[in-house]
Biopython code that builds the backbone (N, CA, C, O; Angstrom):
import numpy as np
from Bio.PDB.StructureBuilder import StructureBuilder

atoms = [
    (1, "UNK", "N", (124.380, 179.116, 30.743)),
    (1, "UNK", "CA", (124.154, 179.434, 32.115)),
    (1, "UNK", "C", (123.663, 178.159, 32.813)),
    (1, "UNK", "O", (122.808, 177.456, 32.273)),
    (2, "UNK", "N", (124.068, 177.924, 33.723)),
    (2, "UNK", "CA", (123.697, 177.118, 35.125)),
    (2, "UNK", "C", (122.759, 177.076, 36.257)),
    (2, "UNK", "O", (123.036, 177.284, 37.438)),
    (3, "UNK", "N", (121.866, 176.846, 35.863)),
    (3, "UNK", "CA", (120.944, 176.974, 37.439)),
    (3, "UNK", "C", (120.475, 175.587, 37.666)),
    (3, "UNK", "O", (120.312, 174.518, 37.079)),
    (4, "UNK", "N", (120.289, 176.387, 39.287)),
    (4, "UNK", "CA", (120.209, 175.110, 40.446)),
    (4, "UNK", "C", (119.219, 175.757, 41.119)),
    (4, "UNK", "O", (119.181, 176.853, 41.678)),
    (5, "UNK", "N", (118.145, 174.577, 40.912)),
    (5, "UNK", "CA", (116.854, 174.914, 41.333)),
    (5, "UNK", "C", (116.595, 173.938, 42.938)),
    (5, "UNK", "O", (116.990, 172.792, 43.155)),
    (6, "UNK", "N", (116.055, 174.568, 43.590)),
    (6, "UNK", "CA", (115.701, 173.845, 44.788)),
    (6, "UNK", "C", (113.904, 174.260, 45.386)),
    (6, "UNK", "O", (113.466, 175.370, 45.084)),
    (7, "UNK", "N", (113.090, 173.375, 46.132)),
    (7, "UNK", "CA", (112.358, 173.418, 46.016)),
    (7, "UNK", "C", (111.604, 172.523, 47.268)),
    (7, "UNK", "O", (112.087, 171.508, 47.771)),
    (8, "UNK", "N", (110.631, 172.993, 47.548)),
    (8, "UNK", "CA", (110.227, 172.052, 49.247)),
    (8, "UNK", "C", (109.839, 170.538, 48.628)),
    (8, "UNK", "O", (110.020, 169.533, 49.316)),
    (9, "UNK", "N", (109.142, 170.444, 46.901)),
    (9, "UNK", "CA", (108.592, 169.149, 46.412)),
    (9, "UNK", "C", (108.782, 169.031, 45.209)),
    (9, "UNK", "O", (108.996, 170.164, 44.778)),
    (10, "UNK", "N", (108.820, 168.415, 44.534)),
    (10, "UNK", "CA", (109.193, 167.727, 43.045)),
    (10, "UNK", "C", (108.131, 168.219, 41.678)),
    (10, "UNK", "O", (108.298, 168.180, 40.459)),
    (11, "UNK", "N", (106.701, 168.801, 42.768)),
    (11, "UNK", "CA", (106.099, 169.613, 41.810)),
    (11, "UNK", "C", (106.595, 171.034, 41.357)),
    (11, "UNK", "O", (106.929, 171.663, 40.354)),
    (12, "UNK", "N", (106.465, 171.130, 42.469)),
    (12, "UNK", "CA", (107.134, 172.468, 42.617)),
    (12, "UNK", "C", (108.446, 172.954, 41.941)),
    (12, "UNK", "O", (108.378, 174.097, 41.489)),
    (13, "UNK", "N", (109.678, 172.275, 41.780)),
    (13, "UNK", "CA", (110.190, 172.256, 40.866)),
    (13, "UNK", "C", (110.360, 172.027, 39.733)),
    (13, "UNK", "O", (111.261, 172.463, 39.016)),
    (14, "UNK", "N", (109.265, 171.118, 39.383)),
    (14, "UNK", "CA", (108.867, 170.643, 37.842)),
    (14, "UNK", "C", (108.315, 171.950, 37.082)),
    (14, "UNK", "O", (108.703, 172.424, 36.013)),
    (15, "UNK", "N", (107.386, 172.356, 37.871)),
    (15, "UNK", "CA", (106.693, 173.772, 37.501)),
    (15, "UNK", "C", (107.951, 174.517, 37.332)),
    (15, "UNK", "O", (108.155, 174.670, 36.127)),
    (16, "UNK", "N", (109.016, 175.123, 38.166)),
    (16, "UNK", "CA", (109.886, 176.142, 37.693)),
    (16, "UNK", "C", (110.535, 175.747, 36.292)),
    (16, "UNK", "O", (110.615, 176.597, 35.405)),
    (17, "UNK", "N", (110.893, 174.736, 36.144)),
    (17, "UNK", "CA", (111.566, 173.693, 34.891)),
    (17, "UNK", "C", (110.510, 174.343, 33.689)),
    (17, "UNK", "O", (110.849, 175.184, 32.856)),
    (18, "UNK", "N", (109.628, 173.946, 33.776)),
    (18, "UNK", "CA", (108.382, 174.301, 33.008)),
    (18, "UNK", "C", (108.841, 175.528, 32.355)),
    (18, "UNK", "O", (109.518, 175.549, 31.327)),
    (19, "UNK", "N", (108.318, 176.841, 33.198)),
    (19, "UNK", "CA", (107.969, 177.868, 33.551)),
    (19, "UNK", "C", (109.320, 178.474, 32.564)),
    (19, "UNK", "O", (109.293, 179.377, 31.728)),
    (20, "UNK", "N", (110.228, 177.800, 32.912)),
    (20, "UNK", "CA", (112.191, 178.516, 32.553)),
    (20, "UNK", "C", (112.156, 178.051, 31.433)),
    (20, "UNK", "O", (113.134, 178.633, 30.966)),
    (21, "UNK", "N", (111.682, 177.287, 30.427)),
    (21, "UNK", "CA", (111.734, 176.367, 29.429)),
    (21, "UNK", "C", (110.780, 177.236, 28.479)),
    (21, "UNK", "O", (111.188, 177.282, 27.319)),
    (22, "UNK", "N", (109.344, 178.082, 28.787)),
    (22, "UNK", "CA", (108.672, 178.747, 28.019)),
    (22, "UNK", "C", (109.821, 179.822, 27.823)),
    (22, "UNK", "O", (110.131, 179.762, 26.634)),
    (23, "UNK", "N", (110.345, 180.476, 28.262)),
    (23, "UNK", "CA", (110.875, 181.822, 28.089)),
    (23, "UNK", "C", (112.227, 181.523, 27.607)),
    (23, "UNK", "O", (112.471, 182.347, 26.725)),
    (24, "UNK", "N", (113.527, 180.486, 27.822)),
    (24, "UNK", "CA", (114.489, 180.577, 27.383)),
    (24, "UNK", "C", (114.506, 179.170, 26.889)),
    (24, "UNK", "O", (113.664, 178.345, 27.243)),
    (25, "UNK", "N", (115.581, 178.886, 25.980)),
    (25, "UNK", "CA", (116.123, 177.371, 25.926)),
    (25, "UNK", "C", (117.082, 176.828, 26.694)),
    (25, "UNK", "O", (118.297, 177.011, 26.630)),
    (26, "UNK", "N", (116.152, 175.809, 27.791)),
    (26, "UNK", "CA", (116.610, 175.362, 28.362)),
    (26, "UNK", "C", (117.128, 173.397, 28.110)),
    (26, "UNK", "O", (117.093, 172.751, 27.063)),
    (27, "UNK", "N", (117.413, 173.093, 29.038)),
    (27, "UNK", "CA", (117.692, 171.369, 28.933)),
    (27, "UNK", "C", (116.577, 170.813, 29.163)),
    (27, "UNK", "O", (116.447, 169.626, 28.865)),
    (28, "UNK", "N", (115.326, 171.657, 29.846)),
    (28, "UNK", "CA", (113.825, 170.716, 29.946)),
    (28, "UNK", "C", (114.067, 170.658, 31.218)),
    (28, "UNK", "O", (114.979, 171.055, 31.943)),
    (29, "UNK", "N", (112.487, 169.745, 31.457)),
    (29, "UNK", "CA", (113.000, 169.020, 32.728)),
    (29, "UNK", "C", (113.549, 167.967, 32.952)),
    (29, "UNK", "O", (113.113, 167.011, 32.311)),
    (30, "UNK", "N", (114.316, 167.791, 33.600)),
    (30, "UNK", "CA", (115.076, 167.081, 34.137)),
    (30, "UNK", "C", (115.324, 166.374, 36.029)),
    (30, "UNK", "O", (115.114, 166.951, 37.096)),
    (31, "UNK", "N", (115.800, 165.052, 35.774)),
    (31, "UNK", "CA", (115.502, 164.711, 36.969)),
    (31, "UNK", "C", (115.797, 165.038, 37.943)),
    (31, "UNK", "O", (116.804, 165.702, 37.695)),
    (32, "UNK", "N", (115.595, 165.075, 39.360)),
    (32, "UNK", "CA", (115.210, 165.668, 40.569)),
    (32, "UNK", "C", (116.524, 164.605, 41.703)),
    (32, "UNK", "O", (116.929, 163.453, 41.549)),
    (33, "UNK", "N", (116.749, 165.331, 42.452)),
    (33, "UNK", "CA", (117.266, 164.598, 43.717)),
    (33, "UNK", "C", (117.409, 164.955, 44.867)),
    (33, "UNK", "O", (118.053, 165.998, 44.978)),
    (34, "UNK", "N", (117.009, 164.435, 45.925)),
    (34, "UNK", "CA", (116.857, 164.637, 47.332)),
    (34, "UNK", "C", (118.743, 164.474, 47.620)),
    (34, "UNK", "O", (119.418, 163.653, 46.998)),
    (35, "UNK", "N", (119.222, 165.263, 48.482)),
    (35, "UNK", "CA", (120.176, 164.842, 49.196)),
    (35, "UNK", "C", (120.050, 164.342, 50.673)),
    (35, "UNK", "O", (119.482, 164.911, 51.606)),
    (36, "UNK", "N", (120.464, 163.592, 50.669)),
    (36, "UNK", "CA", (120.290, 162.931, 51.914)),
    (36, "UNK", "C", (120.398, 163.943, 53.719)),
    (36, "UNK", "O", (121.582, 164.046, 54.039)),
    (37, "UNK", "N", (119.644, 164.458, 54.542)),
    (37, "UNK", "CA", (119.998, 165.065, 55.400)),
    (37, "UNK", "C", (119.821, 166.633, 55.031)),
    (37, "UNK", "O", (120.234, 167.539, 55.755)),
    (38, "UNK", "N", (119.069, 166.844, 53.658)),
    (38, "UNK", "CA", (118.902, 167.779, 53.165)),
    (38, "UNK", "C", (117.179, 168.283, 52.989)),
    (38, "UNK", "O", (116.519, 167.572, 52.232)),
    (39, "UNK", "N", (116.634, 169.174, 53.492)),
    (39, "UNK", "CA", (115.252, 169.324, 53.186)),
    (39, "UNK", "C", (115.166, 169.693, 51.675)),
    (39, "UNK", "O", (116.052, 170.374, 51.159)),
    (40, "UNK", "N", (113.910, 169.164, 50.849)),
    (40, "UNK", "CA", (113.914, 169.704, 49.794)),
    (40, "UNK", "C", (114.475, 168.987, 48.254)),
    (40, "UNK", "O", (115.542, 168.382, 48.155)),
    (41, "UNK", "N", (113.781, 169.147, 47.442)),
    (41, "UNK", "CA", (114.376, 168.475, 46.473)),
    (41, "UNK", "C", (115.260, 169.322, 45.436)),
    (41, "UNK", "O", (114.726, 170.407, 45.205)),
    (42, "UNK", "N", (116.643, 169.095, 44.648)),
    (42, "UNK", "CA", (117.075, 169.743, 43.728)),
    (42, "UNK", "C", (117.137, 169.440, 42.431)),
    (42, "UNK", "O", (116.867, 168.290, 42.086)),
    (43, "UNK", "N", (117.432, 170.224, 41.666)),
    (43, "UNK", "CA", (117.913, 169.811, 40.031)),
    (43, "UNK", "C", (118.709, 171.195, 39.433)),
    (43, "UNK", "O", (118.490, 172.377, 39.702)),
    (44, "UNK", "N", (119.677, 170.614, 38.554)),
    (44, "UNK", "CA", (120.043, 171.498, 37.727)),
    (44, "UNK", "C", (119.989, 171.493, 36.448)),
    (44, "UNK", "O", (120.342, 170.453, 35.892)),
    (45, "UNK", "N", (119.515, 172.693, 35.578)),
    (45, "UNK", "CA", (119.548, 172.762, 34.590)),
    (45, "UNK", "C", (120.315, 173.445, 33.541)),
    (45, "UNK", "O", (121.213, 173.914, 34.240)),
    (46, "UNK", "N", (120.579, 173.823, 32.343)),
    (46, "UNK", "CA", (121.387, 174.405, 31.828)),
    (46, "UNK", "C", (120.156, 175.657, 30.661)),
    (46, "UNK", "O", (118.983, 175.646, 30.288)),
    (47, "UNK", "N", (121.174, 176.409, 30.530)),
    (47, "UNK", "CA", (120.097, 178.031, 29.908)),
    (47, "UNK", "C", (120.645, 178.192, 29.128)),
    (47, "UNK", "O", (121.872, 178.100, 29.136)),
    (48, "UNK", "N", (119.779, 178.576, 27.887)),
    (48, "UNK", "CA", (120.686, 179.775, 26.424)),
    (48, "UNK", "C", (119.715, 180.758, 26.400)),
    (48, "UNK", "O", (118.594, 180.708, 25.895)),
    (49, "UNK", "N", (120.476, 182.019, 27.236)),
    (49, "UNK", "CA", (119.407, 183.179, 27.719)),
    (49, "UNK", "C", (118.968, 183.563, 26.162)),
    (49, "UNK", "O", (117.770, 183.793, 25.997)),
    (50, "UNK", "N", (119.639, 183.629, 25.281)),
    (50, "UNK", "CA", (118.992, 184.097, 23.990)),
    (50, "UNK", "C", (118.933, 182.840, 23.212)),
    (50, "UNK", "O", (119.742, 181.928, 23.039)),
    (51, "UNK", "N", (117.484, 183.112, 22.712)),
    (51, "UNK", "CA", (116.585, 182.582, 21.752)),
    (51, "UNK", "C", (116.817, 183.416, 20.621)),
    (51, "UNK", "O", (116.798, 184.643, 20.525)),
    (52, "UNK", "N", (117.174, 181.989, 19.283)),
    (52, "UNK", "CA", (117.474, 182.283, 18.276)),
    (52, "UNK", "C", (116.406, 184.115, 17.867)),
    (52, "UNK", "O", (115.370, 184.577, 18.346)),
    (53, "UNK", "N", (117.094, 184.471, 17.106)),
    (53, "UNK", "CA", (115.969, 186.127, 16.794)),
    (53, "UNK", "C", (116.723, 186.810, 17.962)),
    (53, "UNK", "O", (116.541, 188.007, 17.737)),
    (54, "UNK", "N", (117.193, 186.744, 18.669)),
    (54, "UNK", "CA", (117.168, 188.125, 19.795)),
    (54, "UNK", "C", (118.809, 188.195, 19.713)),
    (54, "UNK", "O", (119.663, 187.332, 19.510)),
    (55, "UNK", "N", (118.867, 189.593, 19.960)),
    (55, "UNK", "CA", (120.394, 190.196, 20.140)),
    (55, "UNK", "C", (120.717, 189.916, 21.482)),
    (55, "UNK", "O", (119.862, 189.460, 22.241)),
    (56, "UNK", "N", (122.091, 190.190, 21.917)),
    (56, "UNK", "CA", (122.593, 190.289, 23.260)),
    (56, "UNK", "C", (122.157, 191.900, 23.906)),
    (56, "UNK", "O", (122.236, 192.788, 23.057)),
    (57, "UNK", "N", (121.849, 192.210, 24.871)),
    (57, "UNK", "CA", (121.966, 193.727, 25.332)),
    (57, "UNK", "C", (123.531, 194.586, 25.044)),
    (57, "UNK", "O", (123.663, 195.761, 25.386)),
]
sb = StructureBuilder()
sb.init_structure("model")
sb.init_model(0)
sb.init_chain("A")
sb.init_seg("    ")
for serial, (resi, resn, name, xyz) in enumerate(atoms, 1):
    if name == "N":
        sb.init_residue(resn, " ", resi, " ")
    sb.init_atom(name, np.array(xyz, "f"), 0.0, 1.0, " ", f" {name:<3s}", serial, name[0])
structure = sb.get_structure()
């Protein structure tokens, strides 16, 4: 899975990175980028909703 995190500051998204990383395996955090003309900073990360041990629903 794919997510694209956006965020008013770079903490603030570090924390979601964080936060997504306790509960699934994710890519970590990873670096951040402003787009130009864009409020807000982004990043994307990548997900493996299941953690080794768990079934699919």
């Amino acid at each position: 899975m794919v997510l694209d995190i956006t965020g008013g500051d770079e903490d603030t998204v570090r924390a979601v990175m964080t936060a997504l990383d306790e509960h699934w395996a994710t890519s970590g955090v990873v670096p951040m980028r402003r787009d130009p003309g864009e409020p807000g900073v982004r990043a994307r990360i990548y997900a493996d909703v299941l953690r080794p041990g768990r079934h699919s629903p």
